[in-house]
Structure formats: C-alpha cells, structure tokens
C-alpha positions in Angstrom: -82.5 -7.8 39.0 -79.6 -5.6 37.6 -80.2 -2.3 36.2 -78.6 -3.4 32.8 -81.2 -6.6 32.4 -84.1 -4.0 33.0 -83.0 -2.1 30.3 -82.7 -5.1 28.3 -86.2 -6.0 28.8 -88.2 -2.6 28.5 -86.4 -2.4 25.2 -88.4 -5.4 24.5 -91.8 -3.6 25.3 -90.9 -0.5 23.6 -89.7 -2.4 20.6 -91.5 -3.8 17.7 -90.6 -5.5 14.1 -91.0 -2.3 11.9 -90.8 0.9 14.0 -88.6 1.7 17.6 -90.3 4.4 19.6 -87.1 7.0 20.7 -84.1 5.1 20.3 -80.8 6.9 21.5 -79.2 7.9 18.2 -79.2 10.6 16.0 -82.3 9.4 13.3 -80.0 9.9 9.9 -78.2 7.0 11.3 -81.5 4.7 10.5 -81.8 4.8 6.7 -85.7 5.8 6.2 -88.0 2.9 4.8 -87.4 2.2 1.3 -91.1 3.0 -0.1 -91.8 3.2 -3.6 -94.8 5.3 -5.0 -96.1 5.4 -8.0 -92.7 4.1 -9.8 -90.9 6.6 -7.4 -88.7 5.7 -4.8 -89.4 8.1 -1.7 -86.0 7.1 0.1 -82.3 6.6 -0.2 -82.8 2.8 0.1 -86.0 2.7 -1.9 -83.5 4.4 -4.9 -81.3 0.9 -4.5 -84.4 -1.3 -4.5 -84.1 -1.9 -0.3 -86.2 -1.8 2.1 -85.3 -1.8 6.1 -86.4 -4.8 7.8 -86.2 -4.0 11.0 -83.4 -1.8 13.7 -82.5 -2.5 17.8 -80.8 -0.5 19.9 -78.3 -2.6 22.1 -78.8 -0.9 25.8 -75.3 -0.2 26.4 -73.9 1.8 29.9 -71.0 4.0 29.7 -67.8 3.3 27.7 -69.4 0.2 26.9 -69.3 -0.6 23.1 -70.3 -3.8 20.6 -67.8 -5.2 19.5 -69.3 -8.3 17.4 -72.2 -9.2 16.0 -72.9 -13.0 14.4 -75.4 -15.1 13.1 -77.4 -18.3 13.2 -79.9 -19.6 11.6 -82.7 -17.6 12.8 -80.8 -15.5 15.3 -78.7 -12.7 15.3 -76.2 -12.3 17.8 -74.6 -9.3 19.5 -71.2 -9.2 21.9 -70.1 -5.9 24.2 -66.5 -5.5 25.2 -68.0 -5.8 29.0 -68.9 -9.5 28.2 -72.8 -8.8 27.8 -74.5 -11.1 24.9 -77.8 -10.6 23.2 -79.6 -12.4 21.1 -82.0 -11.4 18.8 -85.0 -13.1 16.4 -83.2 -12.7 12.7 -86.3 -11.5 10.7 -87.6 -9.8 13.8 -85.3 -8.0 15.3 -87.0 -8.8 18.6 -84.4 -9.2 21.4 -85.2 -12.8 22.6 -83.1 -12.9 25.8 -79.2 -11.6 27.1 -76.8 -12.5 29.4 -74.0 -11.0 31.7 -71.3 -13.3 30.9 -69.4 -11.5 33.4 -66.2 -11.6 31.3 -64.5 -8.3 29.7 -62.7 -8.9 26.5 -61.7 -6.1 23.9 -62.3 -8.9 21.1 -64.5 -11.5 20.2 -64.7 -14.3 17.8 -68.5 -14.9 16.1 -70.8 -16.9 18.1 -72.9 -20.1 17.1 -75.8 -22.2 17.5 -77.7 -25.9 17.3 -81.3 -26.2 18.0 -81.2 -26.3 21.1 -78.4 -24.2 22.2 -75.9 -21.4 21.8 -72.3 -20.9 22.3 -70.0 -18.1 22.6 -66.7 -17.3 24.2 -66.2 -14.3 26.2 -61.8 -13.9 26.8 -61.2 -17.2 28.4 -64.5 -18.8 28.8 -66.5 -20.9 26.8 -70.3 -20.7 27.4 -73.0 -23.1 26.4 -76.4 -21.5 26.8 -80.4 -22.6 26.3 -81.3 -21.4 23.1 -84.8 -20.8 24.3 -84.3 -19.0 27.8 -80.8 -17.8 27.8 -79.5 -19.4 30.6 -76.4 -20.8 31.3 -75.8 -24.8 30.8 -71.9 -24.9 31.7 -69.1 -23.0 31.3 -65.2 -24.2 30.6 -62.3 -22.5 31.2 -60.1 -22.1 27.8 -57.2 -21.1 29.3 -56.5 -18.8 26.1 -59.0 -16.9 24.0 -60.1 -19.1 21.3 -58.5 -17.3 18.1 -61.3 -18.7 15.3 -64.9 -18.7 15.1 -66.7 -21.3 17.0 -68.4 -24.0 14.6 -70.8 -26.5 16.5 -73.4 -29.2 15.2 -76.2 -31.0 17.4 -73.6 -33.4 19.3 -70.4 -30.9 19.9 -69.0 -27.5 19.3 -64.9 -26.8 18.4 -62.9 -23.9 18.0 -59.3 -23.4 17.6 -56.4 -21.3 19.8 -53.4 -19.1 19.0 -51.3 -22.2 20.3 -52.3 -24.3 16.8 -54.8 -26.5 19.2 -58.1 -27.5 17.3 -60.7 -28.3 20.7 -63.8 -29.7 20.8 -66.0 -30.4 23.6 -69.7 -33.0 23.8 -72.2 -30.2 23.4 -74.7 -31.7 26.3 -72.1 -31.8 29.2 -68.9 -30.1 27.9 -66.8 -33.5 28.0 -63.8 -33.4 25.9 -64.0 -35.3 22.5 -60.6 -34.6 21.3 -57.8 -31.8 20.6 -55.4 -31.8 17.2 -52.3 -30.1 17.3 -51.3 -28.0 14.1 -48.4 -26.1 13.2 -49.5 -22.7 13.5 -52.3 -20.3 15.1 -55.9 -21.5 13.8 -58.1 -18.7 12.3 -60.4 -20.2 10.6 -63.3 -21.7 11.4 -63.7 -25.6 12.2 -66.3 -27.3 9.7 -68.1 -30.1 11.3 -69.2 -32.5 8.3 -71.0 -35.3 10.1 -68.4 -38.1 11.3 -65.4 -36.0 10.3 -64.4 -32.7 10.7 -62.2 -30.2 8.5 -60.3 -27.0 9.8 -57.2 -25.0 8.0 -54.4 -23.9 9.8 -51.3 -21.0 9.2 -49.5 -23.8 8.6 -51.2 -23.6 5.1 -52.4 -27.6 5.5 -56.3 -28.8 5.4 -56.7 -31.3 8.1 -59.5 -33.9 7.7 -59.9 -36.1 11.1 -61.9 -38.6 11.8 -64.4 -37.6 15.1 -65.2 -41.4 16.0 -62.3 -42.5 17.6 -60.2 -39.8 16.5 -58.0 -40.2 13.7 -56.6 -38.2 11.2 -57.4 -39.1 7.8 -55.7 -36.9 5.4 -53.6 -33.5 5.4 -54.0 -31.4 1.6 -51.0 -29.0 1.5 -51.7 -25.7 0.0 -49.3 -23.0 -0.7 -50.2 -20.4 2.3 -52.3 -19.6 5.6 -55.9 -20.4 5.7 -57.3 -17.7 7.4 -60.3 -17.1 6.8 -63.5 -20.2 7.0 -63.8 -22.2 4.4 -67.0 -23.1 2.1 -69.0 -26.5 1.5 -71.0 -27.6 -1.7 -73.2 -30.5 -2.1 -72.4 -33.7 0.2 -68.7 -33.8 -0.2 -67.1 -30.4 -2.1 -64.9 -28.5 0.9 -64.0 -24.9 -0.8 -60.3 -23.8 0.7 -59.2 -19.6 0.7 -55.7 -19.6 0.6 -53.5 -16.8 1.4 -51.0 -18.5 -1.7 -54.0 -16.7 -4.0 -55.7 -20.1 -4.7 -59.1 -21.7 -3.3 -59.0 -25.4 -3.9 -62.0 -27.6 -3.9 -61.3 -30.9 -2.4 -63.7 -33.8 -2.0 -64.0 -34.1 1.9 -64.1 -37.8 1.4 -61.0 -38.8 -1.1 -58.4 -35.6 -0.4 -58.4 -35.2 -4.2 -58.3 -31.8 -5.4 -61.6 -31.7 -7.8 -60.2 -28.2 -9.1 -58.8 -24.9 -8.5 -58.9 -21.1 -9.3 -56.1 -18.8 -9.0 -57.3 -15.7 -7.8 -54.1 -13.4 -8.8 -53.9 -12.4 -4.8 -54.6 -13.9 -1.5 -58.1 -14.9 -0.7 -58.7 -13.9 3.3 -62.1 -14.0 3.0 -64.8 -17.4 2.7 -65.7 -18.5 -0.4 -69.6 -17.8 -0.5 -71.5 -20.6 -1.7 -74.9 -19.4 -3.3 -76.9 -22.5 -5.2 -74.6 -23.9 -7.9 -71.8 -20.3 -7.6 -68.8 -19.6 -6.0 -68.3 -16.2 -5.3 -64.6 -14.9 -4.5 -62.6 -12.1 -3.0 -59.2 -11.9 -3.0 -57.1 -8.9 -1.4 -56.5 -7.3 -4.6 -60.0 -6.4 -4.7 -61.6 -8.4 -7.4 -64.6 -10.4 -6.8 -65.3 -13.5 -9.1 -68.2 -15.9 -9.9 -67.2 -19.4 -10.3 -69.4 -22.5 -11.1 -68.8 -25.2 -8.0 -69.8 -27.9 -10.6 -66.7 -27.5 -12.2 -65.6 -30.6 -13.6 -61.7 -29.6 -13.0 -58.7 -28.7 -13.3 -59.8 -24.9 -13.6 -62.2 -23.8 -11.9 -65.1 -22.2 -14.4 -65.2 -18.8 -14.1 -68.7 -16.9 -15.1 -67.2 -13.5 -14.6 -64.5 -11.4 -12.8 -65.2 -7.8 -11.2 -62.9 -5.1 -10.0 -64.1 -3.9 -6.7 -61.6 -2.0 -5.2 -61.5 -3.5 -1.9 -64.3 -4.5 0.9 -66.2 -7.8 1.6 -68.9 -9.6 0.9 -72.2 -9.0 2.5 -75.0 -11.2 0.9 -76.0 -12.5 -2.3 -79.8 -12.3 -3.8 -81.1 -14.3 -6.4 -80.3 -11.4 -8.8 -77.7 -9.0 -7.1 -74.4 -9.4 -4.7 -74.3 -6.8 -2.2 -70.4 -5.8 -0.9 -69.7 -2.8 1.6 -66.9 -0.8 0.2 -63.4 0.0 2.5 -64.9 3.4 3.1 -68.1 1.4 4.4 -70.3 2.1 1.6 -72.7 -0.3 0.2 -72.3 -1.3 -3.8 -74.7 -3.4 -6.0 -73.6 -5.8 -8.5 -75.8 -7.8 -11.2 -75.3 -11.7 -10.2 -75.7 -12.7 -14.0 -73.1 -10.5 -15.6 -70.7 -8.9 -12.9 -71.8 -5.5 -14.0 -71.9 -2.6 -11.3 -75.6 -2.0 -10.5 -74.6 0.8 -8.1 -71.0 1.9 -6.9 -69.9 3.3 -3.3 -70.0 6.8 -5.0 -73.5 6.2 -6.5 -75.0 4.6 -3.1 -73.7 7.3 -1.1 -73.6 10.4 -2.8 -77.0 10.1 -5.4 -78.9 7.5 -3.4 -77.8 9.4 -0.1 -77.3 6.1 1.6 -75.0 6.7 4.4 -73.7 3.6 6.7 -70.3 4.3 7.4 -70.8 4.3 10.9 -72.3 0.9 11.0 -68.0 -0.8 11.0 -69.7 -4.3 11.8 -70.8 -5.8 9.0 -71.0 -9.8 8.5 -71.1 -11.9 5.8 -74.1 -13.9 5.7 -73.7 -17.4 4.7 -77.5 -18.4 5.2 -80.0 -16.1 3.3 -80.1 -13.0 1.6 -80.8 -10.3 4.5 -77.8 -7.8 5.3 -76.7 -7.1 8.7 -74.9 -4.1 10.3 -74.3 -3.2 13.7 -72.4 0.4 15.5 -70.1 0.2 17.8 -72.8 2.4 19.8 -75.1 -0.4 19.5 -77.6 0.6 16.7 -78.3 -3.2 14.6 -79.8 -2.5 11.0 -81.3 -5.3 9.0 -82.0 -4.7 5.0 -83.7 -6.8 2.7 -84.9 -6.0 -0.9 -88.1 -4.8 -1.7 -90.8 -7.8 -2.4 -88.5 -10.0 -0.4 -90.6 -10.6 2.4 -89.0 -13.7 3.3 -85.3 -14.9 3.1 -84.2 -16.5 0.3 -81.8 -19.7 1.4 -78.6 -19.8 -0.2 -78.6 -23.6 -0.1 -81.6 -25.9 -0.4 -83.1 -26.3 3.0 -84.2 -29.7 1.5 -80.5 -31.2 0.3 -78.4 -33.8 1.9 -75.8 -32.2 4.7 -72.5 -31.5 4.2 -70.2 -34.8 4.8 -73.6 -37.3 4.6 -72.6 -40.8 4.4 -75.5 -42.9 3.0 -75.9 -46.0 4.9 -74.3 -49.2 4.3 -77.4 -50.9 3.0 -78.2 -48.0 0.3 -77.4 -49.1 -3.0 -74.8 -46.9 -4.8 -73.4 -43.0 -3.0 -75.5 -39.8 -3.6 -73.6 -37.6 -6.1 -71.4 -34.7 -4.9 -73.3 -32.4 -6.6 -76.9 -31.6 -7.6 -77.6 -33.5 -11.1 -77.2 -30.3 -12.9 -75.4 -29.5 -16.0 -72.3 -27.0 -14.9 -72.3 -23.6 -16.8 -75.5 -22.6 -15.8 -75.3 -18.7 -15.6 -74.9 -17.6 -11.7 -78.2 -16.5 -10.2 -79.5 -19.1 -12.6 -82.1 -21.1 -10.4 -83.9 -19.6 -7.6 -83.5 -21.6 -4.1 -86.9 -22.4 -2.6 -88.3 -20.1 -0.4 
C-alpha cells in the first residue's frame, strides 16, 4: 500500500464530523464555531449568523497543492496537481475513498457524478470510477485536456475540448455516443436534459442536439462567448450567460427565446437558479434577482445590487452569500438586495478571515458553502439552525428536459403553476 493512501486513511480515523484532532495548519485558518450564548455571538462566524459544519485536511506530500475542488450531490470532491482525487461525504466531511490517478496536470476542470459513479479528468485522461469504493471502471485517452466541466447523467457523461469538439461517451463501458463540432473552444459545461442535450460554445451559438440518433435540432445565436455553464428552470427553461451582457432564456423544446435581461456587462458566470429566482452576475460587478417566471420579453427584475466584483457562493432561503475579489465573504438580504454584511464588515468587525481559502465554488445544489487552500485545508459553513441543506430546487419536481409520454393527456407546464412576481426568497424549498 503506498505511503500517500496510508495517510489518506488514518486521516479517516483521526477525523470526525465536528472536530479534527491536530491538523497541519496554523488554527486561525479554521474559523472557530459559530456559537451563540445568551443572544451573544462568541465567534467571528457566530457575528454573521454561521456556523462551521465541518473541516479536512487533504494529506498532501511536498510541493503538492489542490488545485480544484467540485461537487455532487452528496459529495464533495477534491483534485491535486499530482493527479490524486478525494472524495469526501458533503455534510460530513468524512473522506469516503481517493485515488492515484497517476496523472499530473497543473489544471483541472470540476468533476461529476451519477448514482452509481464518478468522473473526472486528470490532463488527458478521462476516468470513470465506483462511486461506492473508488475504484477504477475504465479509463479513455482524450488526447487533449477537456477545457469545460464534465456534465454526466445515469446513461453517459460529455465534456467539451479546446478544439470546439463536444464528446460524450455510454457511461457503463465508455463507448462513444457521439461528438459535435462547434466553432470555437467549449467552456462551458454540457447540460444533459433527458433525450437532448444543450452546450454553448465561443462561437456565441446554443446548440440543442438530439442524443437518439444524433441530430441537431436547433442553433440560438446570441451576441458573444458562452463561457461560463448555463442554468435550467422547470421542465423546459435553459438560462444562457452571455459574454454580449445578456442571459437569454430559451425553451429547450421550441428554440424560442421566452425572454431576456440585459445585464449592462458580460455575464461569465452561471445563472443561479434558486426556487422561482434568477440570480445574476455580470463582470461589472452587479448582482441581480430576476423572476424565471417571467412572462417575456424583459426579464422581471426584483432588485439590482452593486457588488464590486466576486462570485456567487450560495443562496439561503433568506440571504445570498458572495466572496469578494479580495476573498472576503459578504451577506446580502435575498428579499431586498440590501447589504447584510460587506467584505469590510466580515473581515474587519466580524474578524472573519478566508482569504487564503482561493477555491471557492458555487454551489448549485443546497445552501452549504464550500472553500478549500491550496495547502489542502476544506471548510464547509452553513447557517446557524440549518442543520440540514436546504435544496435549491424541489427534490420532488419533474427533471430538466422531461417529455411526458405519448399516452399522457396534455404537456406538464414549463413552470410551477405559480403567479410570477413573487418576492425572491419567497417560498421555502422542502427540506
């Protein structure tokens, strides 16, 4: 057994979901637990309303470094620039198995998952891996890095290349489904939508394609590169960023555009669906809450909010958490677009310092925040009460791109039977 995957595993024994026995890092980089007494908060996350859910260290060796961390529903994943991959239990923070891809890479795209198994690239190689155990299934030679986040769903997982190539492969056996050739490098992130599949391109197009035998259905022009991944609502909605300062929502099924919102500057970032909202950042740094439900041409907008920069981090059912350019957390009210707390008042009064934690993604399932070192310290937060995630979509709706069968009478409706307008934060998702 290699010395790295004993490491691995005593961290397992010396690890538990609320407290690490001697981890190697200096202790002000773990925020202390956000406790409040007597209507006093005893900590700098306890001033913000958080609480720490749980911290791993990553055993690295050496120059060794983390250089991406991912998630899935469930897990949390976790990449090194020596090609080593751990997974960890999302809530927990229990490491559940790693691997030695045996590939070095200086970058990495963000991994993904189906229920029954995982997949990540490491340089060149694609890797499909047991879910449960961690071990290998099969392993396909790219050629090229991929240059987007990998997207799967139970029957096959896709990514696209530098070269404009759009690849997927039969999840089970690694058989290839189909390749379609855009005009430009592919960034963001494939979106599997039952028998069809959408992905953006720099060539600034949408391309719908049919998986089953393939065929291209429809191509939506927009005015710019689509960068970053795009966002779904309901059955049908597909949510497009837009580097030509635009997201457009287009029903998956027709092409039509349903509506649009001009953002005033290029949108590089996904469009965070949370319930019935919309939530927005362009690169100008203003963050805005739109109502999906919109019934078009303009998309309804519930607020607008300078933010000087940064990215979204996670949404609540009352607040939308951001990290700041300078790597500061900030607090905003979800019903108003009001500043609850702002980089200066999170780091200087509350004393909350996570500059150091550089990887930081936006989580498009639940409410919990995630940051990682490039050391190898992970840090999940939650607020206080929250003791278990709050879904950002109803675990109980329809999937994205459902087609009713051909003997149902009528099509379900693109969006929840809901009057639009409802204030954002409106309606709590079950928990």
């Amino acid at each position: 057994m290699s010395r790295r995957l004993v490491l691995a595993w005593v961290m397992v024994v010396l690890t538990t979901a609320t407290t690490r026995a001697q981890i190697p890092f200096a202790r002000d980089l773990v925020p202390g637990q956000g406790i409040i007494v007597d209507n006093k908060p005893l900590s700098s996350l306890g001033r913000l309303g958080l609480q720490r859910q749980w911290y791993a260290a990553v055993p690295l060796a050496g120059t060794e470094r983390l250089i991406e961390v991912s998630l899935a529903p469930g897990l949390v994943f976790a990449q090194t620039n020596e090609g080593n991959f751990y997974t960890y239990d999302a809530e927990t923070g229990r490491l559940a198995w790693m691997i030695a891809l045996g590939r070095r890479t200086a970058d990495a795209q963000p991994a993904t998952a189906n229920s029954r198994m995982v997949f990540v690239a490491s340089a060149n190689f694609l890797f499909a891996i047991d879910r449960g155990t961690g071990r290998i299934i099969w392993t396909e030679n790219l050629t090229l890095s991929p240059s987007s986040p990998l997207a799967c769903d139970e029957d096959e997982v896709m990514l696209g290349m530098s070269t404009g190539i759009v690849r997927a492969f039969r999840a089970v056996d690694k058989y290839p489904l189909w390749n379609w050739q855009t005009n430009g490098p592919v960034h963001s992130r494939p979106e599997p939508a039952g028998r069809v599949v959408a992905f953006g391109s720099h060539d600034g197009r949408v391309h719908v394609a049919l998986e089953e035998p393939p065929t291209m259905l429809y191509r939506v022009a927009t005015g710019g590169e689509i960068a970053a991944p795009m966002g779904s609502y309901g059955t049908r909605l597909l949510l497009v960023p837009s580097a030509d300062k635009t997201v457009y929502a287009i029903d998956l099924f027709t092409a039509d555009v349903l509506w649009t919102y001009p953002s005033g500057a290029p949108v590089m970032q996904v469009p965070l669906v949370v319930d019935n909202d919309v939530y927005v950042v362009n690169t100008a740094g203003v963050l805005s809450a739109l109502d999906a439900r919109s019934p078009g041409p303009n998309a309804t907008v519930y607020w607008t909010s300078p933010i000087l920069g940064g990215n979204l981090l996670a949404v609540s059912g009352t607040r939308v958490y951001l990290r700041s350019h300078d790597g500061d957390l900030f607090l905003i009210d979800r019903a108003r677009g009001t500043f609850l707390a702002d980089p200066r008042a999170t780091y200087q009064r509350a004393g909350l310092n996570l500059r150091e934690y550089v990887l930081a993604p936006t989580n498009e399932l639940n409410d919990r925040m995630y940051f990682a070192t490039p050391s190898g310290l992970i840090l999940c937060l939650r607020e206080i009460g929250q003791t278990r995630p709050r879904p950002l979509r109803d675990p109980k709706a329809l999937p994205f791109g459902y087609i009713p069968p051909q003997n149902t009478q009528g099509t379900p409706p693109a969006v929840p039977a809901t009057e639009p307008g409802t204030p954002p934060g409106g309606e709590e998702a079950p928990q």
